[in-house]
C-alpha positions as CSV (number, residue, x, y, z in Angstrom):
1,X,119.1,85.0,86.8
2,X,115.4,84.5,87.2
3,X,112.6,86.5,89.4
4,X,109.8,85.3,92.1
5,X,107.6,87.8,93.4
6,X,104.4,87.4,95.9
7,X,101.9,90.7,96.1
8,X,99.4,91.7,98.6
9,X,96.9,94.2,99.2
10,X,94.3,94.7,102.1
11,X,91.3,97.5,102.2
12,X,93.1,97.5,106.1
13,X,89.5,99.5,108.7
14,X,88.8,101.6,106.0
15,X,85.3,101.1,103.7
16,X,87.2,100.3,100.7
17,X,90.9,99.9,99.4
18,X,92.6,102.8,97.1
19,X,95.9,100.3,96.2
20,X,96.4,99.4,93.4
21,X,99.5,96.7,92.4
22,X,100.9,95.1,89.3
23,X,103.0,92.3,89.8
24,X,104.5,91.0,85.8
25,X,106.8,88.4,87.3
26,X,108.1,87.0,84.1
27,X,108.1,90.5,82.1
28,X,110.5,91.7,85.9
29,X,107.8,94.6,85.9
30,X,106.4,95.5,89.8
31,X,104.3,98.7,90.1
32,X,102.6,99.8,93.4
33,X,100.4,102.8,93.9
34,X,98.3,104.2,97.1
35,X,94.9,106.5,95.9
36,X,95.1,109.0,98.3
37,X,92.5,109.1,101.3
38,X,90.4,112.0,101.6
39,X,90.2,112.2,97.5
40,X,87.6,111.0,95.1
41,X,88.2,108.2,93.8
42,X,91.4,107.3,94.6
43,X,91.4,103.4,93.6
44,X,91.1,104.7,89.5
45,X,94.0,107.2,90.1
46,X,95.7,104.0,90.9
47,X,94.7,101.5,89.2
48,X,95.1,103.9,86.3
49,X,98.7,104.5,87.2
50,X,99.8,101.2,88.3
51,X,98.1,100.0,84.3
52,X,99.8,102.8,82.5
53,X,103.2,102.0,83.9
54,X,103.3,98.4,83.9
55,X,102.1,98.2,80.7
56,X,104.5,100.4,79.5
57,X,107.5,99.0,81.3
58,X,106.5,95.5,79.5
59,X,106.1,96.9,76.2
60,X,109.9,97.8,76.1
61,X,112.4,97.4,78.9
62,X,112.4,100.8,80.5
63,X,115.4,103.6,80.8
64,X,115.3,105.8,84.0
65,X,114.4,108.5,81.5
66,X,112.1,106.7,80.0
67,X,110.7,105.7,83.5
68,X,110.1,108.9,84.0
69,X,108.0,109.5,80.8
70,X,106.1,106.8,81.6
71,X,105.0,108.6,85.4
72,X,104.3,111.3,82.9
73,X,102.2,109.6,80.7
74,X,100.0,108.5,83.9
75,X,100.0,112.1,85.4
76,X,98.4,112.9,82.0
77,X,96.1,109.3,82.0
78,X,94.9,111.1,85.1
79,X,94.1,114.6,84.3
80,X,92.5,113.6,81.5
81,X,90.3,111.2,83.9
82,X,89.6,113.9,86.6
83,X,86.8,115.7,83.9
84,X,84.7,113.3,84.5
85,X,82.7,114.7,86.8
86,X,83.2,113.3,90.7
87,X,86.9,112.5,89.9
88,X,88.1,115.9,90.1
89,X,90.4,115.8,92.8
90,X,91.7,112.3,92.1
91,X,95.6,111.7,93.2
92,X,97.9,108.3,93.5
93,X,101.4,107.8,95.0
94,X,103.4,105.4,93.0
95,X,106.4,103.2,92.8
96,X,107.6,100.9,90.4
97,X,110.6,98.3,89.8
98,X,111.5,96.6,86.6
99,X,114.7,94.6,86.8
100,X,116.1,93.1,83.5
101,X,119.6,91.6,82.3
102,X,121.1,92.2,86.2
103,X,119.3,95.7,86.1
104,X,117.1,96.9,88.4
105,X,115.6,100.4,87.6
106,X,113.0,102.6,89.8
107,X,111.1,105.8,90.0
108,X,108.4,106.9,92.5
109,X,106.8,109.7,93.6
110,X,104.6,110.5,97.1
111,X,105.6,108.3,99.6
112,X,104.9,104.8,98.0
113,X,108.2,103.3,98.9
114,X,110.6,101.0,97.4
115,X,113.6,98.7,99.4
116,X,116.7,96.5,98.7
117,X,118.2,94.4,100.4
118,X,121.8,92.7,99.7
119,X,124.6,91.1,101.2
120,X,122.6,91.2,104.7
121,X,121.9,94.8,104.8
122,X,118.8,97.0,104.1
123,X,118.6,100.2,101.8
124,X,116.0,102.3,101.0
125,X,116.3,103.4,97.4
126,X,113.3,106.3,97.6
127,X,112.7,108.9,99.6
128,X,109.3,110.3,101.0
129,X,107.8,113.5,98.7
130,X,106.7,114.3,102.0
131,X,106.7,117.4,104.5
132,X,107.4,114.7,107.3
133,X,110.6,113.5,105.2
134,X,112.1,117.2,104.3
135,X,111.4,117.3,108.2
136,X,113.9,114.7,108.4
137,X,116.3,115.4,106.1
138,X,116.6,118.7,107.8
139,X,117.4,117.6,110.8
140,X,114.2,118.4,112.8
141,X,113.2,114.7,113.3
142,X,114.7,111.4,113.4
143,X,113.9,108.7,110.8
144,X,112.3,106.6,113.6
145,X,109.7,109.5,114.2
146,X,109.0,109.4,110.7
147,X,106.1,106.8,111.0
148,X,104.3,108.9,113.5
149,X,105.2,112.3,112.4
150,X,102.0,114.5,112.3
151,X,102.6,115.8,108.9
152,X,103.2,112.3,107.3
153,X,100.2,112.3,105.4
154,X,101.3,116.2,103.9
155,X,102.4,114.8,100.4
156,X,104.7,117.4,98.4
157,X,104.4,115.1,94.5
158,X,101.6,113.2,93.3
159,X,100.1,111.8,90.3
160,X,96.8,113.7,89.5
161,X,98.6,117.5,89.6
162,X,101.1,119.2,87.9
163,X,103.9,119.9,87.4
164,X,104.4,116.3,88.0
165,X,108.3,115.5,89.7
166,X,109.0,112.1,90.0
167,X,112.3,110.4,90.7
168,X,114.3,107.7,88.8
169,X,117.6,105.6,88.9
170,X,119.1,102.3,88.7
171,X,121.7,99.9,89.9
172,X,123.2,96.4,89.4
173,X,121.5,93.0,91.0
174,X,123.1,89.6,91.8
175,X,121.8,86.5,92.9
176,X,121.0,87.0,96.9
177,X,119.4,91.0,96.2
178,X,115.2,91.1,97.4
179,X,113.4,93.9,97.0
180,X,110.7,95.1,98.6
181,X,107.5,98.0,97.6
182,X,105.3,98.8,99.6
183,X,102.5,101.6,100.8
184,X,102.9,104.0,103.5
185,X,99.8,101.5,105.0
186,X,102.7,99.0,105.5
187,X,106.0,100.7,106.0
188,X,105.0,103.0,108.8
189,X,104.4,100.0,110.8
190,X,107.5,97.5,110.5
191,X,110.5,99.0,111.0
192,X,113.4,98.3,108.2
193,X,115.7,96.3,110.8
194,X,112.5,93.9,111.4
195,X,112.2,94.0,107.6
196,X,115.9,92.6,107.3
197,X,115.5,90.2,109.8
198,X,112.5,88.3,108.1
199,X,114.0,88.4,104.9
200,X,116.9,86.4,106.4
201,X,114.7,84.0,107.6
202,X,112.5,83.8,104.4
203,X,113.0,81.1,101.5
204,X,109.9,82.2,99.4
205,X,108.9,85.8,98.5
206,X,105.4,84.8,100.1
207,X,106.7,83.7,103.0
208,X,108.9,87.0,103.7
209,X,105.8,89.1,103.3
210,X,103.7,86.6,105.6
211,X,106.7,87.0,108.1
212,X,106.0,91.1,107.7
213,X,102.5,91.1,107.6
214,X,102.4,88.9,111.0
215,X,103.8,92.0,112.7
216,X,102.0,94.1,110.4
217,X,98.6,93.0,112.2
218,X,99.5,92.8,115.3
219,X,100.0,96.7,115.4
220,X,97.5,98.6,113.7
221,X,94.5,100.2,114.9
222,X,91.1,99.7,114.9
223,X,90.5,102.5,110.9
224,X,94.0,101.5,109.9
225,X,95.1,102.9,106.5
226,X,94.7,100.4,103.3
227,X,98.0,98.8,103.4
228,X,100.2,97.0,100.0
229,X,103.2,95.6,99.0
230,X,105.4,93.2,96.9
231,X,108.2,91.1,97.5
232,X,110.7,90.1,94.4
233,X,113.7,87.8,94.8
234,X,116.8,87.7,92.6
235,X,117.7,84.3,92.2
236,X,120.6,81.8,90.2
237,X,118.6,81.2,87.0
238,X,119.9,77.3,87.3
């Protein structure tokens, strides 16, 4: 079994971009994390989650548990960082992927989000820390409305606060499986169905993001949120 992976990130109408991606191909490590708007300095948060993480998923293949020490360890990372005066506020989303020996195994937090797609169907493996998503879950709104939801943005777990609550878990891959992480930037303008539908028609990992990100631009606003992702393919090692 071997991996390919393509990764993008775009600053989107906004001044500067707060995403932050890892993509360690050949160590199967993918980390993805959104610096919150409105906050100070968003883009470290990120960066220094997305480096914690990454780094320590390469180190040593990761458990869930151990996932989730590692989110710890970069909830700390950014604590630590928010003394320094002008960074007090800093937060990050984050999501990350490492898949070794036909095992992939996740954890995220905020509303970063993370996708996998097998046998021709799509499955979202994380679930918004959001007031928009408990919305949803509850029955108040549909998942549709979730992408234009006014409380969207209302993030219930960060990095950059305590207590810090993410969530981890795993599952087997095969040959075929894709997965797909991506910001809130991204997801809250393709659907999941049109996310399907271009991975069927994708041979590369590049070419199913450029399929994405073709109906990506030709829907956002004029100020559009910074916007991220990273596609992976499980393939026959031959």
């Amino acid at each position: 079994m071997k991996l390919t992976a393509y990764s993008y990130t775009n600053q989107g109408g906004r001044d500067h971009n707060e995403d932050s991606v890892r993509c360690l191909t050949e160590a199967g490590v993918f980390v993805l994390a959104d610096g919150l708007g409105g906050h100070q300095c968003g883009e470290v948060a990120s960066g220094l989650a997305a480096d914690v993480i990454a780094a320590g998923c390469a180190e040593a293949a990761p458990t869930p548990a151990s996932l989730l020490e590692l989110f710890q360890k970069a909830n700390e990372a950014i604590l630590d960082a928010q003394k320094t005066p002008g960074r007090e506020d800093m937060k990050t989303t984050a999501v990350a992927l490492s898949i070794q020996n036909e095992k992939a195994i996740w954890a995220h937090i905020g509303d970063s989000r993370l996708y996998h797609f097998s046998d021709g169907a799509v499955t979202p493996l994380t679930r918004d820390h959001s007031v928009t998503y408990r919305k949803y879950l509850g029955g108040e709104i549909t998942y549709m409305d979730i992408c234009h939801d006014d409380d969207r943005s209302s993030l219930l777990r960060v990095l950059g606060k305590s207590p810090c609550v993410p969530e981890a878990a795993e599952k087997t891959v095969k040959a075929g499986d894709a997965f797909l992480l991506c910001s809130d930037g991204f997801w809250e303008y393709i659907y999941d169905q049109e996310m399907l539908a271009d991975r069927l028609k994708a041979e590369t990992p590049e070419q199913w993001a450029q399929l994405m990100l073709l109906r990506h631009i030709r829907r956002t606003p004029p100020g559009n949120d910074n916007f991220s992702l990273i596609t992976v393919f499980v393939e026959d090692d031959l």
